[in-house]
N, C-alpha and C positions, 0 to 999 in steps of 0.2 A: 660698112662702106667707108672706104678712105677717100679724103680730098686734098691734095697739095696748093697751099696759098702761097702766092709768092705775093708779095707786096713792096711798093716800089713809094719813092716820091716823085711828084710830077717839078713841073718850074715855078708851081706859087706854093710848092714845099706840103702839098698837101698828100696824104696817104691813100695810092692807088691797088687793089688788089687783083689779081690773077689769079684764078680759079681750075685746076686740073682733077677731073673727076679719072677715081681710080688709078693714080699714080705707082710707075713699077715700085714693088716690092726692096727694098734695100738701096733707096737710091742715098747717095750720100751727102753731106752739105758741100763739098765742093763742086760735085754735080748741079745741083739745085744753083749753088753761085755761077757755075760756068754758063748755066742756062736764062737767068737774070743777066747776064750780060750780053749775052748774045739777041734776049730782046730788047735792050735798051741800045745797043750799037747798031741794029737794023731797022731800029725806029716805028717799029709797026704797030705802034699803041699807040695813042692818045685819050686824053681824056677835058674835062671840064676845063682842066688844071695846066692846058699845056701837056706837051710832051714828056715820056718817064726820063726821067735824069740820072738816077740813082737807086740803089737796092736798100731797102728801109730793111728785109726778115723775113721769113721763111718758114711757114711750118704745116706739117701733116697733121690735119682734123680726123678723127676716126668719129664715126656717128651711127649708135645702135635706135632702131626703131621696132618697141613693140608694137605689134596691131592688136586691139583688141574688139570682138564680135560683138556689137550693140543691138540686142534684141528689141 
């Protein structure tokens, strides 16, 4: 399972993250940036911190999960 974080800072400079579960396949960092701006210019987040201000980084989590059978 993939997850795409985009992470932002708010107005008291503090680290807000955005969370996309299953993110398309070969997306690319200018992509991910054009999209970090277009939520910080439509304003539709906030958080504890104030409103997102800025784009802090970016990155895709891959996360494998074994299950194991507990008798």
């Amino acid at each position: 399972m993939f997850t795409l974080e985009l992470i932002f800072l708010n107005e008291e400079g503090s680290k807000v993250k955005v969370t996309v579960d299953d993110p398309r396949a070969g997306l690319t960092q200018v992509e991910m940036e054009g999209a970090m701006d277009t939520i910080i210019a439509a304003n539709v987040f906030t958080s504890k911190g104030g409103n997102f201000v800025s784009k802090d980084s970016a990155r895709i989590v891959e996360r494998n999960v074994i299950e194991f059978e507990i008798a």
